[in-house]
C-alpha positions in Angstrom: 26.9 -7.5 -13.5 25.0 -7.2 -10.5 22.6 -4.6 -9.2 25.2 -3.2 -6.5 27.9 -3.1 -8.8 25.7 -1.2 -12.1 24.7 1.6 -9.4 28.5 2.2 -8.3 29.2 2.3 -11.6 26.0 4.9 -12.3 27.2 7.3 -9.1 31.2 7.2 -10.5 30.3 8.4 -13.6 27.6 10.9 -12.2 30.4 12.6 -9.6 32.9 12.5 -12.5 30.5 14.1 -14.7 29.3 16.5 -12.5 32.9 17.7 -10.9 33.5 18.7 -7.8 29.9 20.3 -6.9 29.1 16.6 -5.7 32.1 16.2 -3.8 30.0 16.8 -0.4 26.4 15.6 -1.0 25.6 16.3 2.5 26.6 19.9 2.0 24.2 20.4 -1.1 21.4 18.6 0.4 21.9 21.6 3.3 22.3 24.2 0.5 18.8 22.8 -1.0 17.4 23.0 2.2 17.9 26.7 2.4 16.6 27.2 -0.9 13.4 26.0 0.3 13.3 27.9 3.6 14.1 31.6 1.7 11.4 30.2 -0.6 9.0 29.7 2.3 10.1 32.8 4.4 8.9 35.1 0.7 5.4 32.8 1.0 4.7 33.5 4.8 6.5 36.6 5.3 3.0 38.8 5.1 1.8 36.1 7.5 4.6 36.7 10.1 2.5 40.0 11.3 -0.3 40.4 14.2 -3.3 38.5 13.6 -4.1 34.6 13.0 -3.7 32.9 10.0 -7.1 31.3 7.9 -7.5 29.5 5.6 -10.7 26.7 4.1 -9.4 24.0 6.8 -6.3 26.1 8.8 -7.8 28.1 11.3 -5.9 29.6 13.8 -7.2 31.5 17.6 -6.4 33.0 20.9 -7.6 30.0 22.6 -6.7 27.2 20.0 -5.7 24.0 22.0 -6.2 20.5 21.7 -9.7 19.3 21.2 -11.9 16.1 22.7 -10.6 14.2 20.2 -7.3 13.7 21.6 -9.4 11.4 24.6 -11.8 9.9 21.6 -14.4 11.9 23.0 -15.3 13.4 19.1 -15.7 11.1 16.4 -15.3 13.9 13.8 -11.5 14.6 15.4 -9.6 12.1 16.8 -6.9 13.9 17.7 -4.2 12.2 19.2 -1.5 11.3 16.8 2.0 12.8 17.8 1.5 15.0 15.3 -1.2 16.5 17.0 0.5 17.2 20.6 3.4 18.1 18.9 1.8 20.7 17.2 0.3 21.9 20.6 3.5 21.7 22.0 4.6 24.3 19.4 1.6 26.4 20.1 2.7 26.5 23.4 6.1 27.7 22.8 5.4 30.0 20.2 1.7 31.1 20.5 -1.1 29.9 17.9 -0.4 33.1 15.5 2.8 32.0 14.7 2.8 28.2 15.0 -0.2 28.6 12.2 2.6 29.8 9.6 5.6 28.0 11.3 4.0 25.1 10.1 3.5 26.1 6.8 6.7 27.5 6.7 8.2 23.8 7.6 7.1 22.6 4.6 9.5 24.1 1.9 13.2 23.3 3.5 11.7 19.2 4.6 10.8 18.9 0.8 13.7 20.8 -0.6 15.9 19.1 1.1 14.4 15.6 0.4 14.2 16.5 -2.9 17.5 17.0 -3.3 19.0 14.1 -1.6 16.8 11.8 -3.8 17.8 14.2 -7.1 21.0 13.7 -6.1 23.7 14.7 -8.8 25.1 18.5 -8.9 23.8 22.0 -7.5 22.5 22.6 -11.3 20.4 19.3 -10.7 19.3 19.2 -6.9 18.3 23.1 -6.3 16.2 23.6 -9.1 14.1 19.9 -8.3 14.1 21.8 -4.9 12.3 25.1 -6.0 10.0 23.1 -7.9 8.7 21.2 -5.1 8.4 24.1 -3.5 6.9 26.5 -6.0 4.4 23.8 -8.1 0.6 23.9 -8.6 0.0 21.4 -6.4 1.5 23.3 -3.5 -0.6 26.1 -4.7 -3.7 24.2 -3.8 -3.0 22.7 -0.9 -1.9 25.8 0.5 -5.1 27.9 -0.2 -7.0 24.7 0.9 -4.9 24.6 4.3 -4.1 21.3 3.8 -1.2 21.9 6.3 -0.5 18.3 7.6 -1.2 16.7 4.3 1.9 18.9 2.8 3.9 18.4 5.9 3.3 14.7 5.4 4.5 14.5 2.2 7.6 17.0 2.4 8.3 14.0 4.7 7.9 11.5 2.2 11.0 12.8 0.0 13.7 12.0 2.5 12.3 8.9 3.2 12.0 7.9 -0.7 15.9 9.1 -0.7 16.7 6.7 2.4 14.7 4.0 0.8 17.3 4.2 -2.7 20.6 5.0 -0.2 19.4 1.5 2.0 18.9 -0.3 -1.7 22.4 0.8 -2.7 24.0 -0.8 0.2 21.9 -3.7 0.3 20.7 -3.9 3.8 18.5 -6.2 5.3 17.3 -3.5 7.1 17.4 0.2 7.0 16.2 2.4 10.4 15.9 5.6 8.2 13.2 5.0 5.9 11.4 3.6 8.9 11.6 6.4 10.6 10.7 8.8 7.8 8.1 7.1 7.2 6.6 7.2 10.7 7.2 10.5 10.9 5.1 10.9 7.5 2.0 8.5 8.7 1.8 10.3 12.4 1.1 13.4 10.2 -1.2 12.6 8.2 -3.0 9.1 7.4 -2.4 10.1 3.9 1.1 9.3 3.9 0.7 5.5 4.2 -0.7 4.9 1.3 1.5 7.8 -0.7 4.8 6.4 1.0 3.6 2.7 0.6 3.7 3.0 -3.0 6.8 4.9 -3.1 8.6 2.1 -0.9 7.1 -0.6 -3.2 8.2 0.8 -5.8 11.8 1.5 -4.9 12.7 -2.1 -3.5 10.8 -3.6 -7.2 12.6 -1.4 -9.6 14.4 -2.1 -11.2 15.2 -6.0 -10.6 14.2 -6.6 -7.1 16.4 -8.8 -4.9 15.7 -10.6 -1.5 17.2 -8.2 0.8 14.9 -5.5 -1.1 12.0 -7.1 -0.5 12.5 -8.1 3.7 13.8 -4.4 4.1 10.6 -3.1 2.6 8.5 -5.2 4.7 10.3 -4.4 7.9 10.6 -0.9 7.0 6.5 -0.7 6.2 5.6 -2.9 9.4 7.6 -1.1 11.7 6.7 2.3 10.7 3.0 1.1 10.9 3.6 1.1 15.0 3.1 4.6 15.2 -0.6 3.7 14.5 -0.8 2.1 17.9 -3.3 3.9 19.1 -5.4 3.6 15.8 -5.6 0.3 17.2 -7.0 1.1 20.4 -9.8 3.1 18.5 -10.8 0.3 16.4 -10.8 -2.3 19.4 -12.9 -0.1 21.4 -15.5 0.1 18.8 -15.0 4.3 18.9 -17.1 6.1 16.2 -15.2 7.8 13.8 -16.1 9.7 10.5 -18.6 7.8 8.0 -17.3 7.8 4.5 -19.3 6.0 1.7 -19.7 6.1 -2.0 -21.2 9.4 -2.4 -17.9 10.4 -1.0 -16.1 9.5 -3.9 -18.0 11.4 -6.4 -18.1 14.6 -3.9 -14.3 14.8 -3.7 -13.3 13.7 -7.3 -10.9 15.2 -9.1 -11.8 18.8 -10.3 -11.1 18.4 -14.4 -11.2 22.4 -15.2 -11.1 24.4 -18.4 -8.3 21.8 -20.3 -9.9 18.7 -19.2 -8.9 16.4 -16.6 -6.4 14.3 -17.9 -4.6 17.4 -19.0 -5.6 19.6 -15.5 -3.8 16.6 -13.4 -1.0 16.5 -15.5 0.0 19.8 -14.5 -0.6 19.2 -11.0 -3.9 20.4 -10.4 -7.0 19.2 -10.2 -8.2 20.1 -6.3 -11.9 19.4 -6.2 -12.8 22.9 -5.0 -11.4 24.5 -7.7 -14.0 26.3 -8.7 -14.1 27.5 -5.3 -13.4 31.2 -4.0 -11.8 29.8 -1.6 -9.3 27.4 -3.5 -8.6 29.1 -7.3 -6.9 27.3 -9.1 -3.1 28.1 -9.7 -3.3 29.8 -13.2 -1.1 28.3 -15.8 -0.9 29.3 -19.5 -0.5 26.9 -22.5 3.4 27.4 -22.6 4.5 26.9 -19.1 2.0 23.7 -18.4 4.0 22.3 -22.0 7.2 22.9 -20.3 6.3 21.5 -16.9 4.9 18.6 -18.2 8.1 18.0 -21.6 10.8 19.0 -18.7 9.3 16.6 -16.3 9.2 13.6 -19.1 12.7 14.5 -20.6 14.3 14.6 -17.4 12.6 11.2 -15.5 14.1 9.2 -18.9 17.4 10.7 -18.6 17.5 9.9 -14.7 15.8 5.9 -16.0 19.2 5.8 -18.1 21.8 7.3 -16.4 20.4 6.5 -12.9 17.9 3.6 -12.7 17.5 2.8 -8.9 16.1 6.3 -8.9 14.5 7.6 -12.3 13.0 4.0 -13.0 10.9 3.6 -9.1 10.4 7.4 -9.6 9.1 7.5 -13.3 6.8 4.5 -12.5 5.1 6.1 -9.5 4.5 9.2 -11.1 2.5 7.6 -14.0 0.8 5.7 -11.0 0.2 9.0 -9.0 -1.3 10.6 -12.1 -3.6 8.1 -13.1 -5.0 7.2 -9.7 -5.3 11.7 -9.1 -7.6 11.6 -12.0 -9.5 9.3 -9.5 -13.4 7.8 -10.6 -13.6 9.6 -13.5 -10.1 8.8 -15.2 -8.5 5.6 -16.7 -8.6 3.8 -13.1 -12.0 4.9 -12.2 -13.5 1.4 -11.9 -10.2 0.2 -10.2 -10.5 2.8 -7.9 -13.7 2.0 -6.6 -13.2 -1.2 -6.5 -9.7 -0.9 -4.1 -12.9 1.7 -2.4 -15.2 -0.5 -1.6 -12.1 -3.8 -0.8 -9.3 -2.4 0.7 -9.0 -1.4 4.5 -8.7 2.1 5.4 -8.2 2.4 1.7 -11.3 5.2 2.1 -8.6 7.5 3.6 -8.0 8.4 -0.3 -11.1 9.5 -0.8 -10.4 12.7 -2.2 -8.6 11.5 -5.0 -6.4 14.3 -6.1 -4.2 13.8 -3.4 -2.5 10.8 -5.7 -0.7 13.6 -7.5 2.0 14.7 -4.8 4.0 11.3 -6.1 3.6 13.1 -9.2 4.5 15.9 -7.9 7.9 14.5 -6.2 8.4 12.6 -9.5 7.9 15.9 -11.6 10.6 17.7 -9.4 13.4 15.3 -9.8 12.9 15.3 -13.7 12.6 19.0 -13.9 15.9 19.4 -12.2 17.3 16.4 -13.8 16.2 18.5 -17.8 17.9 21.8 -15.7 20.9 20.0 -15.6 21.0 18.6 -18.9 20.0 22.4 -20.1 23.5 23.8 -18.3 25.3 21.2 -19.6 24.5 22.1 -23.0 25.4 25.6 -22.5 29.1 24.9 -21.8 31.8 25.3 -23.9 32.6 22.6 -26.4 28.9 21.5 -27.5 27.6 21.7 -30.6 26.0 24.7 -31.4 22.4 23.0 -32.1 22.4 21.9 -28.6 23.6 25.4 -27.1 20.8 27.0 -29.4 18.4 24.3 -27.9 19.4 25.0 -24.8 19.3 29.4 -24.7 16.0 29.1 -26.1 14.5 26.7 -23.3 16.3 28.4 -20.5 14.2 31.1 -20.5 10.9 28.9 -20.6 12.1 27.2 -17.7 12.8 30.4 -15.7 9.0 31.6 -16.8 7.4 28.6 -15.5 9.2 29.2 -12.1 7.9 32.6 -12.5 4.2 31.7 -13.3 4.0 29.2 -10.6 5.7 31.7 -8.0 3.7 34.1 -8.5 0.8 32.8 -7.6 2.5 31.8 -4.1 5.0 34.0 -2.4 4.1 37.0 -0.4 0.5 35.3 0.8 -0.5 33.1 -2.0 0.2 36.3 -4.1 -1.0 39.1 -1.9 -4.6 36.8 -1.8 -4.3 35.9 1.7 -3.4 38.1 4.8 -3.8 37.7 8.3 -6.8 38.0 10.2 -7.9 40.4 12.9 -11.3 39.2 14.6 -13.5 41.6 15.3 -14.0 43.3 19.2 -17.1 42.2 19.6 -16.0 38.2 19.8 -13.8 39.2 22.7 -16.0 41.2 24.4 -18.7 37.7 24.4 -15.5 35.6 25.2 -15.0 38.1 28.1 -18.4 37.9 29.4 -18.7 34.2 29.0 -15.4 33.4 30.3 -14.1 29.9 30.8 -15.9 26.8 32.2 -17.2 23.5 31.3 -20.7 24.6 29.9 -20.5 24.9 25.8 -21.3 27.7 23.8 -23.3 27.5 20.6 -22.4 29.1 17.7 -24.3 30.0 14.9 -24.9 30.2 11.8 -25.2 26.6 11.7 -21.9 26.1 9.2 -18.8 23.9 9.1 -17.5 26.1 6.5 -18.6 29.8 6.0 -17.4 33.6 4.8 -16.8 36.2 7.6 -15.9 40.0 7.0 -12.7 39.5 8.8 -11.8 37.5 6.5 -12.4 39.5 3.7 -15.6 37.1 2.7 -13.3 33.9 2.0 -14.7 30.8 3.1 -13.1 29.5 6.2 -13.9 26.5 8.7 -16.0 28.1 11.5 -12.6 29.4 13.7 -15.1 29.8 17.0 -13.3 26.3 18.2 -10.3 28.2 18.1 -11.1 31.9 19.4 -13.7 31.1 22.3 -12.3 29.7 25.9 -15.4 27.2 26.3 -15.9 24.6 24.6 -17.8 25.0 21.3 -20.4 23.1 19.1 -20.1 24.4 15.8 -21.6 22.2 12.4 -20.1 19.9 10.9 -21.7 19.3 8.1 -19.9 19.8 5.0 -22.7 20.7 2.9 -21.9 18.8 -0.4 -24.4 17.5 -2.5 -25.2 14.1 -1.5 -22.8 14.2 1.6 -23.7 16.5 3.9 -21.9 15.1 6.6 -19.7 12.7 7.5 -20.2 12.7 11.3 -21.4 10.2 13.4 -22.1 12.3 16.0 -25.8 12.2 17.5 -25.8 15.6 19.5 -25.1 17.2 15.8 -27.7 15.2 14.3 -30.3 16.6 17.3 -28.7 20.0 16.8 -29.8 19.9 13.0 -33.2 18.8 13.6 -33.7 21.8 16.2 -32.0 24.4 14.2 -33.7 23.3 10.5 -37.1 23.0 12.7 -36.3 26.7 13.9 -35.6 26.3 17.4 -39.0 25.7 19.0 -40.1 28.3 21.1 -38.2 27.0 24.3 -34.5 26.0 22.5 -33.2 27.0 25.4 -34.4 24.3 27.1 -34.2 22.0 24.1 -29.8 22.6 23.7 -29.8 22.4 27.8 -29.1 18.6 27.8 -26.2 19.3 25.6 -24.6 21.3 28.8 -25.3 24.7 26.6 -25.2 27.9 28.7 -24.6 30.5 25.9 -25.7 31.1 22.3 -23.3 33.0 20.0 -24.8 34.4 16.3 -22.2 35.7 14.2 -23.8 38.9 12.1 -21.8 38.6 8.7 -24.3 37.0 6.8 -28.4 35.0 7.3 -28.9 37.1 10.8 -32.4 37.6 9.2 -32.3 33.1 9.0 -31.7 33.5 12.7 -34.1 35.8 13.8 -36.0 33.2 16.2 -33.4 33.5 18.5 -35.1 36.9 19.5 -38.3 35.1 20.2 -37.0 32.5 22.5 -38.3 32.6 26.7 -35.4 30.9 27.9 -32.5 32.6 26.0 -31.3 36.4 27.7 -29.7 38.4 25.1 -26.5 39.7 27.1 -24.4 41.3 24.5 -25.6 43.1 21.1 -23.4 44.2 18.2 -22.6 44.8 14.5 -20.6 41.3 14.7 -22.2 38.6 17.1 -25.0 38.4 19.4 -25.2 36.6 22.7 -27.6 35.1 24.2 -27.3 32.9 27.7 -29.2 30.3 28.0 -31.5 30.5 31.4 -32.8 26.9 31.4 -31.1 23.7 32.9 -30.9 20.2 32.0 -27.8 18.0 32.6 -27.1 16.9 35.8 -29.8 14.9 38.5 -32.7 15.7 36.6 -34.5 12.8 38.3 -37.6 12.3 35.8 -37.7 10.7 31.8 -40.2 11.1 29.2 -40.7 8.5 26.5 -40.3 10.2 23.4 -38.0 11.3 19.9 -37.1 14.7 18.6 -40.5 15.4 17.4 -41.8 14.9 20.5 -39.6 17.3 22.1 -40.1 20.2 20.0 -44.0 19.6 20.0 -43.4 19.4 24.3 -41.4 22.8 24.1 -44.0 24.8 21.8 -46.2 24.6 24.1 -44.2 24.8 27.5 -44.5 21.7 28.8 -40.9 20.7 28.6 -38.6 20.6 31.7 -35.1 19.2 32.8 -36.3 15.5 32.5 -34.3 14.0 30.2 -36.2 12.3 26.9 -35.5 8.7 26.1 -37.0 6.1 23.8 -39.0 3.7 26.0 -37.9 4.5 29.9 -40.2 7.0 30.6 -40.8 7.6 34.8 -41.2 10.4 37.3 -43.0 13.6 37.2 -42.6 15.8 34.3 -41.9 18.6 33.4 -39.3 18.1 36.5 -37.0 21.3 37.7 -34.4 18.8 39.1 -30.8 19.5 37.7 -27.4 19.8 38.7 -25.4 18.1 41.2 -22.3 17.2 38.6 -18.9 18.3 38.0 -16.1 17.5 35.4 -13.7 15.4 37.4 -11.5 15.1 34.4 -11.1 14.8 31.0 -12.4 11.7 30.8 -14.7 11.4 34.2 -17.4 13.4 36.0 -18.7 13.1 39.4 -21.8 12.6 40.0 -22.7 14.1 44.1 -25.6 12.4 46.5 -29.2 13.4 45.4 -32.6 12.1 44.7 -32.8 8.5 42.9 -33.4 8.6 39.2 -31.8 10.0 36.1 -28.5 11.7 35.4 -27.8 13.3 32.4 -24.3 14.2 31.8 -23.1 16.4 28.6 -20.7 14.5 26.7 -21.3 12.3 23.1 -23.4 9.0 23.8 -20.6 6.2 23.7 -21.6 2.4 25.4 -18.0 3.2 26.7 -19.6 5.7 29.5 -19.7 3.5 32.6 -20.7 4.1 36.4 -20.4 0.7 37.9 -23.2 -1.4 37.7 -25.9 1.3 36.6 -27.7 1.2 33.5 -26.5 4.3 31.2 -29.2 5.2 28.2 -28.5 7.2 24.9 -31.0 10.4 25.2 -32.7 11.9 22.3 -30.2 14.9 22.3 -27.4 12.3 21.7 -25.8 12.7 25.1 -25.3 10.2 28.3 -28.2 9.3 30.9 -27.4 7.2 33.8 -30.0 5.4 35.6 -28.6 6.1 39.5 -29.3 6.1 43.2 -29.5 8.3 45.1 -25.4 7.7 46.3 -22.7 9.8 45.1 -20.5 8.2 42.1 -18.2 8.8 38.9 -18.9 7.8 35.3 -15.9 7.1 33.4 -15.1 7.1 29.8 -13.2 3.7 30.0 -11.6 3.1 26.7 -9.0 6.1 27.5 -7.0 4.1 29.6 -6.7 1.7 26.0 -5.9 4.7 24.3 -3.5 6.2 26.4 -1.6 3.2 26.5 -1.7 3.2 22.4 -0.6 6.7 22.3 2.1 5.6 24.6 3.3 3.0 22.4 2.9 5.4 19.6 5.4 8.1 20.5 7.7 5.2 22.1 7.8 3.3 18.4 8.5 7.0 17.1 11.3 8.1 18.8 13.2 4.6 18.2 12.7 4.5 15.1 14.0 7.9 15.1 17.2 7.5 17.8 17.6 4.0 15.4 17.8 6.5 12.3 20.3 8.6 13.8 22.6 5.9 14.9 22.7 4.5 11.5 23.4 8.0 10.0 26.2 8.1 12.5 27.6 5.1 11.7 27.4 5.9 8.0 29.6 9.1 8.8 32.6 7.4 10.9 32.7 4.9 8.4 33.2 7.5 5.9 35.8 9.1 8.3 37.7 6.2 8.3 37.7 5.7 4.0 39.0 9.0 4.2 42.0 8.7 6.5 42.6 5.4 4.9 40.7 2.7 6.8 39.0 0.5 4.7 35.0 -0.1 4.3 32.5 -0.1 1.6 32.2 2.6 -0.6 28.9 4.5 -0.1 27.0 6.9 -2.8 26.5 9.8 -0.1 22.5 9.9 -1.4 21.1 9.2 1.8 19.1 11.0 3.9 
């Protein structure tokens, strides 16, 4: 018998078994969906109010909008996946409030409803796998971690793992709706190729692979990886991104809490901040982790008997998925490292907890699979040892929904409400205005508590509230790894702020086109306290909850003279005020100094300034040193400060960032690989249902198991 005929054989006796509550899959896939939407409206409904959503990395502003990294200008936030401008798109429409709990919200009805289509079976099996992938540990976590596109990319992964099984079924050659799925997954969040890689594997190997399985994989897998198009473009242009190393791996390994850690990721936890404030974990007692875990085991084997193509891909991946989340320190450790230090963009798993959503999808389908099983025992005409069996774990069930929810509706349990920030940011917002000069804001933190949000530790929001642009740390402050950035202007900024600003940092952050100086009062004012003492910096607003201070000194622009020097130098220079608008480089020192000389520039466009007539000699122009900076034929330099120096005449001219051209063209092909892979989808789907139509009013055609998704 072969593998097409043993899984129409497996659906026919499901449907019979289940009745007519399977008669429309469709229909209880939509049902599901619903589920998990009423589920998510009880989590964000205290959200829904006036104020901005944040959380440790989900910060939400007045002024939030896409950042430099869309043109590769930031190599801490290359921001130009679709994801990214669709979300901006959204913001748009909606405002930033509520597109910061829309998308949260979008989480529970993608997964419920992929759930359930890749459940399959009756209501009594699809809606409860759909509650728990929405109300699970893991979720928990993520949640109070605003790990926002991460979810969102893996709700996405269910319907594709359910298109995957419904192409297998029908033995294609090729199937358009996993592809499309799973570009929708990767644009999200680079997680997802790795998460849905596996899951695709899986599902075309087991059980008993056949030719057709394995081309449709591959197809599937290379055509979704088009959506990465402009990842390309960064890597051919040599763009800095984020520097990840070994010390990575032990900074973000799985948290192994109070039980230990094989027993912490078996119930879905395990998020390396979990002794955090900010990220607690989701509390679960002895009896409801038991039940999670013997539900989720009983019901995967029953799905591996009754239904292999999906319980035997699905059992596999979530044994995978827990012992790869117990990451460096667990059974794999050495393995891990290894596929670390080997495998390309395999460092994109770094924090190794995230292997437990394929758990987490696996868990889901075998806790609805043992809910079903439990129901069925309940019914008239079973013994009554299995009815006992079943009354007494009903309830346990019901409590372990109850555990779990509770510590995620209504605001992570009434921990997390919408934030008001305070009147004195927009009274400095109002004074500073908009423009192309940045704002520095202190304290110097990529993470940090605020009063307005009720002390828990948020990414510095100042990106998102202010309308200039920002420079805010980046350094994440872990142990070994303190950052990952590559930037150099944050390196300079951390030499200047650790070395206490000098006594002219005014002059010292000019380069970086500063013109104000923001110090938010919640906490280390007393750290800050130099900024009082500073000649160049004019305090222009005072308050209980930020200071600003503009800075009076210049330095981008035609500032005609160089030094020769390093950081050192240019804090010794600045001590004792003998530091002007020349710009400092290593070895290309000329002209007077200290010069006056500045100005003469203007922001021509994202990408491009103009650069007007003037004096002969240097140009210094704010933006991250890349080689990619270009004005014709004249040299440009790296300065100490990290930013762009052009050597110039005295003509007028425009420096150009030219790898955006490459990257627009890859975000181009991006989106275009996207949505046809998406319009591809839908034809197939439509196909699917004339078909269908057709059976039904008597046409022929092959029979189809109404799984897909």
């Amino acid at each position: 018998m072969d593998q097409v005929t043993e899984d129409r054989r497996n659906r026919a006796g499901r449907h019979r078994r289940a009745g007519p509550a399977t008669a429309s899959p469709r229909g209880l896939t939509a049902e599901s969906a619903l589920l998990g939407l009423l589920a998510g409206v009880l989590v964000v409904a205290p959200w829904t109010r006036s104020g901005y959503l944040l959380l440790l990395d989900w910060v939400s502003g007045p002024n939030q909008a896409l950042t430099p990294g869309l043109y590769g200008l930031d190599p801490a936030a290359l921001d130009a996946l679709p994801y990214r401008l669709v979300t901006h798109g959204i913001r748009t429409l909606f405002g930033p409030g509520a597109t910061s709990w829309l998308m949260v919200l979008a989480y529970f009805p993608i997964v419920a409803g992929g759930i359930s289509a890749l459940a399959g079976g009756s209501r009594w099996r699809r809606h409860p796998a759909a509650l728990f992938a929405c109300l699970n540990p893991f979720v928990v976590e993520r949640i109070q971690a605003g790990h926002v596109p991460f979810l969102l990319a893996v709700a996405l992964l269910c319907p594709m793992a359910a298109s995957a099984v419904h192409a297998r079924r029908r033995g294609r050659w090729f199937a358009a709706r996993p592809a499309g799925w799973y570009a929708l997954a990767i644009s999200v969040g680079a997680h997802a190729a790795w998460l849905g890689g596996v899951l695709l594997v899986a599902i075309a190997l087991l059980p008993r692979p056949r030719l057709p399985d394995l081309i449709r994989t591959i197809v599937v897998i290379a055509s979704a990886g088009c959506v990465y198009a402009y990842a390309a473009a960064v890597v051919a242009n040599a763009i800095l991104t984020v520097r990840v190393g070994d010390d990575d791996l032990r900074v973000y390994a799985t948290y192994p809490g109070s039980a230990g850690l094989l027993a912490t990721v078996a119930t879905l936890r395990g998020f390396w901040r979990g002794a955090s404030d900010s990220s607690p974990e989701a509390a679960l007692s002895v009896g409801p982790a038991v039940v999670l875990v013997a539900a989720a085991v009983a019901g995967l084997a029953r799905m591996c008997r009754r239904d292999p193509a999906t319980g035997v891909p699905l059992a596999v991946v979530t044994v995978l998925g827990l012992l790869l989340g117990a990451g460096v320190d667990g059974p794999l450790g050495a393995a891990y490292r290894l596929a670390f230090d080997a495998l390309p963009l395999f460092e994109a798993m770094r924090e190794q907890q995230k292997w437990v959503a394929l758990a987490m999808i696996g868990y889901a389908v075998g806790v609805g699979a043992s809910v079903e099983t439990v129901v069925t025992c309940l019914q008239f005409g079973r013994s009554l040892f299995l009815r006992a069996v079943a009354v007494a774990t009903a309830p346990v069930l019901l409590g372990m929904y109850a555990t779990v929810g509770a510590s995620l509706v209504w605001g992570l349990g009434g921990t997390v409400r919408v934030s008001h920030y305070p009147q004195a940011w927009y009274a400095a917002d109002r004074i500073m205005g908009a423009g192309d000069e940045s704002v520095l804001f202190l304290p110097w933190h990529q993470y940090q508590p605020f009063a307005f949000t009720a002390d828990r530790s948020v990414a510095t929001p100042a990106q998102a509230f202010f309308q200039r642009p920002v420079l805010s740390s980046d350094a994440a402050e872990l142990g070994p790894v303190r950052t990952n950035s590559a930037s150099q202007r944050m390196a300079y900024l951390d030499r200047l702020i650790a070395a206490g600003g000098g006594r002219e940092f005014g002059q010292l952050i000019a380069p970086l086109g500063i013109r104000y100086v923001a110090l938010a009062r919640d906490r280390e004012t007393d750290v800050y306290s130099w900024l009082d003492t500073q000649r160049d910096l004019e305090p222009v607003l005072r308050s209980a909850e930020l200071d600003l201070y503009r800075v009076t000194a210049d330095g981008t622009g035609r500032v005609v003279s160089a030094r020769d020097g390093d950081v050192a130098d240019a804090l010794a220079w600045a001590a004792e005020g003998r530091l002007g608008t020349e710009t400092v480089l290593s070895g290309a020192g000329d002209g007077e100094v200290p010069s006056t000389a500045s100005g003469g520039i203007r922001r021509a466009g994202s990408t491009q300034w103009r650069v007007e007539a003037g004096r002969a000699g240097w140009v210094v122009l704010p933006e991250e040193w890349s080689a990619n900076w270009t004005a014709g034929d004249q040299v440009t330099r790296p300065t100490v400060a990290g930013t762009v120096a052009v050597r110039a005449g005295t003509g007028a001219f425009t420096v150009r960032y030219e790898p955006w051209k490459w990257l627009r063209l890859g975000l181009a092909v991006s989106l275009f690989s996207l949505a046809a892979l998406l319009v591809a989808g839908v034809l197939e789907h439509r196909r699917e249902l004339y078909a269908g139509l057709r059976r039904r009013l008597g046409g022929s055609g092959r029979p189809g198991d109404g799984g897909g998704s």
